[in-house]
C-alpha positions in Angstrom: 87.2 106.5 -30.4 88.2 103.3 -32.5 85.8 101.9 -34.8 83.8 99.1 -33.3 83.1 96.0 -35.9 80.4 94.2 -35.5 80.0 92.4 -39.0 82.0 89.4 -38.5 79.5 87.3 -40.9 80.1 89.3 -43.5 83.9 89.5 -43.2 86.7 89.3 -40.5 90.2 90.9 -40.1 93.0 88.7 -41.2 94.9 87.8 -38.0 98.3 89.4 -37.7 99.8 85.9 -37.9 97.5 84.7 -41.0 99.2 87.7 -42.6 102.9 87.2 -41.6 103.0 83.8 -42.4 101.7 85.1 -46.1 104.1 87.6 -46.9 106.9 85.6 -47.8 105.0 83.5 -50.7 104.5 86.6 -52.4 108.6 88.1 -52.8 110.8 85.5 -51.8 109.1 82.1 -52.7 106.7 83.2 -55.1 107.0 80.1 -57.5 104.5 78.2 -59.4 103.5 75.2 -57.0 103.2 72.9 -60.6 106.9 73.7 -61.2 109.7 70.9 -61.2 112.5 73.2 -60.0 112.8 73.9 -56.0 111.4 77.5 -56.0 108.4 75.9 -57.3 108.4 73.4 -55.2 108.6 75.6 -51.8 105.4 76.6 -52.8 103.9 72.8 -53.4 105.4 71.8 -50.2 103.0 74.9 -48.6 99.9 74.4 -50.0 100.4 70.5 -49.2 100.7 72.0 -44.9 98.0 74.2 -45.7 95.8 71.6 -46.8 96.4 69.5 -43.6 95.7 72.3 -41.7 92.5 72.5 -42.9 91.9 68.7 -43.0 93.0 68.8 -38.9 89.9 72.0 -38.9 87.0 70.0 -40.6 88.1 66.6 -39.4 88.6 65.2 -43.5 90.1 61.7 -43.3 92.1 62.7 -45.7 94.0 65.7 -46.8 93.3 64.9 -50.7 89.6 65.5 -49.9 90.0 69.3 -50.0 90.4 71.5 -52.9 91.0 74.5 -53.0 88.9 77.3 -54.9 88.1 81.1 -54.7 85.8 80.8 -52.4 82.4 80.2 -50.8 80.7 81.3 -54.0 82.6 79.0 -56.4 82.5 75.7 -53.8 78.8 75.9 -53.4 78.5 76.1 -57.7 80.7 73.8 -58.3 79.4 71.2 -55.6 75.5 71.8 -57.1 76.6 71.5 -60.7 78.8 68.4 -60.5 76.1 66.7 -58.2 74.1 67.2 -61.5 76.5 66.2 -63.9 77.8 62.9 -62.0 73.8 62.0 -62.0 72.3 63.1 -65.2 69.0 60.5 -64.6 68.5 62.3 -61.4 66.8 66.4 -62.0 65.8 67.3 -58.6 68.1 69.4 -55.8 66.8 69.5 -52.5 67.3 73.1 -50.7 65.7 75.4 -48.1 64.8 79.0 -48.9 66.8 80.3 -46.6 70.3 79.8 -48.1 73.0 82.2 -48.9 72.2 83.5 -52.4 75.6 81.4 -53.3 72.9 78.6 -53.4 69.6 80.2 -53.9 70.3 82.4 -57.2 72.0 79.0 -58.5 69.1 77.0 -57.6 66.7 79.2 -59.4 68.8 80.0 -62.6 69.2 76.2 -62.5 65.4 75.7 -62.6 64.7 78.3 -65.6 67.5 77.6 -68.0 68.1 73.1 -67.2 64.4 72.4 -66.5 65.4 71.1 -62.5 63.1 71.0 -60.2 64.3 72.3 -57.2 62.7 71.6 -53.4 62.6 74.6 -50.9 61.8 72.4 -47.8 60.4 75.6 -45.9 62.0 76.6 -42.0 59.6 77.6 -38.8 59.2 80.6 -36.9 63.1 79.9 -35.5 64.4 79.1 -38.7 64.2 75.6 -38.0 64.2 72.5 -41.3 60.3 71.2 -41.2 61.8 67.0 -41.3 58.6 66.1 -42.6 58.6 68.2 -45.6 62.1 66.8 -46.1 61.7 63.1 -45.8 59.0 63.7 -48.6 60.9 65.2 -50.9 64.1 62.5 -50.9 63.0 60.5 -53.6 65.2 58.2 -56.1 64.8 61.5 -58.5 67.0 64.1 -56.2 70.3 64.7 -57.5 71.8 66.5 -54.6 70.6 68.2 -51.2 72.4 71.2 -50.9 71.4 72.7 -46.9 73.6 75.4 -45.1 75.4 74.2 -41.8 74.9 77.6 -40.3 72.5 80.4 -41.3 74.2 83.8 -41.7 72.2 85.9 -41.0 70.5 84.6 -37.7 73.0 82.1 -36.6 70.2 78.9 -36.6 72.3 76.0 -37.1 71.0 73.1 -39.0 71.0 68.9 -38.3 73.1 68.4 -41.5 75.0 64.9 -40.0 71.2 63.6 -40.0 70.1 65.4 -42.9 73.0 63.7 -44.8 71.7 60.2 -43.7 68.4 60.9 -44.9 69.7 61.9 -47.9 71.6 58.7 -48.3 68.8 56.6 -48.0 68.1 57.6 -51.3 71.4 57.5 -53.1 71.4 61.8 -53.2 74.5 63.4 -52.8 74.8 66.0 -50.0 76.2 69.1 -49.7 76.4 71.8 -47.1 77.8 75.3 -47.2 79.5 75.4 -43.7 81.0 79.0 -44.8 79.7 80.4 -40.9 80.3 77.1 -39.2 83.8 76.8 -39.8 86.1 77.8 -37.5 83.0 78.4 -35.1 81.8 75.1 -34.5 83.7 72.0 -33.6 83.2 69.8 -37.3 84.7 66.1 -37.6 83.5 65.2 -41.1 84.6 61.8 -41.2 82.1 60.6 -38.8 79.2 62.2 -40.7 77.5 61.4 -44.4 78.2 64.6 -45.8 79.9 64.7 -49.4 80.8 68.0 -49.9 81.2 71.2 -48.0 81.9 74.7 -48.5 84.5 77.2 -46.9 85.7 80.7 -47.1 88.8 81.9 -45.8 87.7 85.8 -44.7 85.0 84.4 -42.6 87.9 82.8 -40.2 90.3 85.7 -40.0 92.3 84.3 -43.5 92.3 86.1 -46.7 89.3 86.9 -48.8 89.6 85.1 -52.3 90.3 81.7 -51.2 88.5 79.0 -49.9 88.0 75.3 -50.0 85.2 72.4 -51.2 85.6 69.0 -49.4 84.9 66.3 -51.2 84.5 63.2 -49.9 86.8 60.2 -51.1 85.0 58.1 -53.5 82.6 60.9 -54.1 82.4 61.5 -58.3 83.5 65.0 -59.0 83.0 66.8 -62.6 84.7 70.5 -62.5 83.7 73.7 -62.7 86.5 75.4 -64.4 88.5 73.7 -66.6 92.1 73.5 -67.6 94.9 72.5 -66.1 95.5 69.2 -64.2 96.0 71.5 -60.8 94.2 70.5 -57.4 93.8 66.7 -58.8 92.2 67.8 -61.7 89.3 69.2 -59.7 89.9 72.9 -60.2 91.9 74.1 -62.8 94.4 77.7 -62.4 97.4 78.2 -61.2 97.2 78.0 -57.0 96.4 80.6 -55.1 99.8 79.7 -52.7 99.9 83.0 -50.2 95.9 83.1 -50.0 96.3 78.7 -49.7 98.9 79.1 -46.9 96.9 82.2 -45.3 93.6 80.0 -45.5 96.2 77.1 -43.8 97.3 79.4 -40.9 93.6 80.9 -39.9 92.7 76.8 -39.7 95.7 76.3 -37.2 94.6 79.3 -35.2 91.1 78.4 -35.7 91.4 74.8 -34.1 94.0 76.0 -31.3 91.2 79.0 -29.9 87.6 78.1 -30.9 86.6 76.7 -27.7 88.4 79.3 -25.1 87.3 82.2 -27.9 83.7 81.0 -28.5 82.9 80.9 -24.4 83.8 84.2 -24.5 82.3 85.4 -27.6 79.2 84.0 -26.3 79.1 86.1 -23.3 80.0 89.1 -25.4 77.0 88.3 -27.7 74.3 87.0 -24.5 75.3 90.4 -22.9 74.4 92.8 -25.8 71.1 90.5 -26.2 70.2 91.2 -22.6 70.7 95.0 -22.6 69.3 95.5 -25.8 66.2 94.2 -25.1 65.8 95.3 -21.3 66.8 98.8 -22.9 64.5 98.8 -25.8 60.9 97.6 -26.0 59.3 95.5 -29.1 62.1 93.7 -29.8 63.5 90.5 -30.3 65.9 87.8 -30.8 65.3 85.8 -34.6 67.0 82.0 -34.9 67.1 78.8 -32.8 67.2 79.8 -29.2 68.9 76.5 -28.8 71.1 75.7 -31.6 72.8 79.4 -32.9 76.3 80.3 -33.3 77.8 81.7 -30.5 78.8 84.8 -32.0 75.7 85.5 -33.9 72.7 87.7 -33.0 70.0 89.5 -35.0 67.4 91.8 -33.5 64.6 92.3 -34.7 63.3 95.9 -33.5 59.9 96.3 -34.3 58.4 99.5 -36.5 61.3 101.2 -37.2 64.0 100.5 -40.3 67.1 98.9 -39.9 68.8 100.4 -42.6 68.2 103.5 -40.8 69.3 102.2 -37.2 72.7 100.8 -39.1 73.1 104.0 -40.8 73.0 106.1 -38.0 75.2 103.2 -35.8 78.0 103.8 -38.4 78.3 107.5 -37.3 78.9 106.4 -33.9 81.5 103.9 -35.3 80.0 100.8 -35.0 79.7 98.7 -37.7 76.8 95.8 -38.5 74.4 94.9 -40.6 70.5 95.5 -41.3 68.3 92.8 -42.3 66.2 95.2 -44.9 66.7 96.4 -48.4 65.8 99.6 -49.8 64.5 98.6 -53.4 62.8 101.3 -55.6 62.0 103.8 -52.9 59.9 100.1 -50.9 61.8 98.4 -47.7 61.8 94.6 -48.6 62.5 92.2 -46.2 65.3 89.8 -46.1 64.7 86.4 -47.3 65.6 84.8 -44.1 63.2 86.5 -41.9 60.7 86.5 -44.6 60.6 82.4 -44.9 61.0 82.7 -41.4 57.2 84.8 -41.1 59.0 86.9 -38.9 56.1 89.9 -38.4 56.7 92.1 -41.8 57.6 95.2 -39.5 59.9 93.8 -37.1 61.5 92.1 -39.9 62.2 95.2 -41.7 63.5 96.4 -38.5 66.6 93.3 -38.1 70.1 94.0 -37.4 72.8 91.4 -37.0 75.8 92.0 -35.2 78.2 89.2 -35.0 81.5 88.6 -32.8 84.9 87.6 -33.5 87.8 87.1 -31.1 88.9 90.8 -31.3 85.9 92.1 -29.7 85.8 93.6 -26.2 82.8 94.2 -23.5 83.4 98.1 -23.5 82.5 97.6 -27.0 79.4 96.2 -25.9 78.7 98.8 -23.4 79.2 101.5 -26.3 76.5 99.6 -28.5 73.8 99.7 -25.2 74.8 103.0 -24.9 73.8 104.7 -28.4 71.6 102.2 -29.6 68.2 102.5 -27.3 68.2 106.5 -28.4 69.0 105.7 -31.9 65.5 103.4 -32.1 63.7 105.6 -30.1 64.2 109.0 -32.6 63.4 107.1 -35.3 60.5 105.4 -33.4 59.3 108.7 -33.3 60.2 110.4 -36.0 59.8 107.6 -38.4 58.3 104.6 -37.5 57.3 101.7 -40.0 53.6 101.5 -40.8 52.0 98.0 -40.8 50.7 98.6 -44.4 
């Protein structure tokens, strides 16, 4: 039997097209896109369609507004650091503790080693941004607000077109990593307050080792790395042209599919929901019943470890992802659930599984069929104390 993958959060396959469309930048026009002779220029004339690719995906007025960068990792520090550096009077980042650690393990090196005073405006049962606790801490002192479009690990999307007013109110900048929400979730960036955002190109079926920051225009920029003049002097090295052009292609496909793939990666996702938790009892569904992405679901099963259940999925074939750590012999609970006050033993019992277009419902059937045993051996066998 075929492995079955259902860990599309933390990486998809690179579509057969994303890949095609790649190979030739690597043999036969594998110049420098900063060169003045034509081989060189092939490559410019690539990233430039790549870049309005992507522009077309996020809805960027214009296709200057994007650089791109390594990744998710490297747009989210750079956004943070130059939202300091471009407002040196201001020491305060606005943030929610439930970020990707892109953000959070930023944020808190930032606050030991530059003396910033960072704001962890704290979520509700469903994941859900307390406003009031963010309205209080805009204040004229708040460099930048840096809040994720899309949680990764429960799928709980987040206001960020209104959080970015709010933040303008008081001259912040605002940034959002949108690393799950692109490609998922129709985005038209022009009509919204946002300054910056953060992609990935292996969360959309592109290569991993590229993504992208948007930057809005008239938005002050100071880079990260340093160097060249490459990417408007916003992000020095040589480009990245096959990963650029493969990041270019998985936007096309993105735009052309998402709403015909995400009906159907819904109903792939609301049916293993519904037979997991008819089939198993003392479990549950973490996130924003209302506002989640549509191929996103984690499960909290209560009293029993998740590492385990995902360990003992992956000999059936099925890949996916537990929402507990195993730290010094002690289970510790994902941040997420944990500012969530999800119940300390369900929490340590969470496992995501998340959709992509490749996906099938006999997948799904497979996943009710093993899974309801797996919990209930290890229910027995070796269930999670409350203490």
């Amino acid at each position: 039997m075929r492995p079955i993958y259902l860990d599309n959060n933390a990486t998809t396959r690179v579509d057969a097209e994303v890949f095609q469309g790649m190979l030739p930048f690597f043999i036969d026009q594998f110049g420098n896109a900063s060169s003045m002779h034509d081989i060189g220029a092939a490559a410019g004339k690539a990233i430039k369609t790549a870049r309005r690719k992507l522009q077309a995906l996020i809805g960027a007025k214009f296709d200057h507004e994007i650089t791109f960068t390594s990744g998710g990792t490297e747009s989210d520090n750079a956004a943070i650091l130059s939202g300091l550096e471009v407002n040196p009077e201001r020491t305060e980042i606005v943030t929610s503790p439930v970020e990707h650690p892109a953000v959070r393990t930023l944020c808190a090196h930032l606050e030991k080693t530059r003396c910033v005073k960072v704001h962890r405006i704290p979520v509700d049962h469903y994941g859900r941004l307390d406003f009031d606790a963010y309205r209080a801490a805009l204040t004229h002192r708040v460099a930048i607000v840096s809040i994720m479009w899309a949680n990764n690990e429960t799928g709980t999307i987040f206001p960020v077109a209104k959080l970015a007013e709010m933040a303008k109110e008081v001259g912040a900048l605002f940034h959002t990593d949108a690393v799950q929400a692109v490609g998922k979730l129709p985005i038209d960036l022009k009509s919204t307050a946002i300054d910056m955002l953060s992609l990935s190109g292996h969360k959309l079926h592109g290569p991993k080792g590229v993504g992208a920051l948007y930057i809005r225009r008239g938005v002050p920029f100071h880079a990260l790395i340093k160097g060249g003049r490459q990417e408007r002097d916003r992000r020095a090295g040589t480009e990245n042209t096959p990963g650029i052009v493969g990041l270019g292609k998985a936007a096309e496909l993105a735009l052309q599919y998402m709403d015909k793939e995400n009906k159907r990666v819904k109903s792939l996702r609301d049916r293993l929901e519904k037979g997991l938790l008819e089939r198993i009892p003392k479990s549950f569904v973490t996130g924003d019943p209302l506002a989640r992405l549509p191929n996103t679901t984690n499960v909290a099963f209560d009293r029993v470890d998740g590492e385990a259940i995902q360990f003992l999925l992956n000999r059936h074939g099925i890949a996916c992802s537990s929402g507990s750590a195993c730290t010094s012999g002690s289970l510790v609970r994902s941040h997420v659930l944990r500012a969530m006050n999800i119940p300390h033993t369900a929490a340590l019992g969470a496992v995501r599984f998340s959709f992509s277009r490749y996906n099938l419902e006999e997948e799904v059937d497979r996943v009710l069929e093993v899974t309801p045993e797996i919990v209930k051996k290890l229910r027995d066998s070796f269930p999670i104390s409350a203490g």
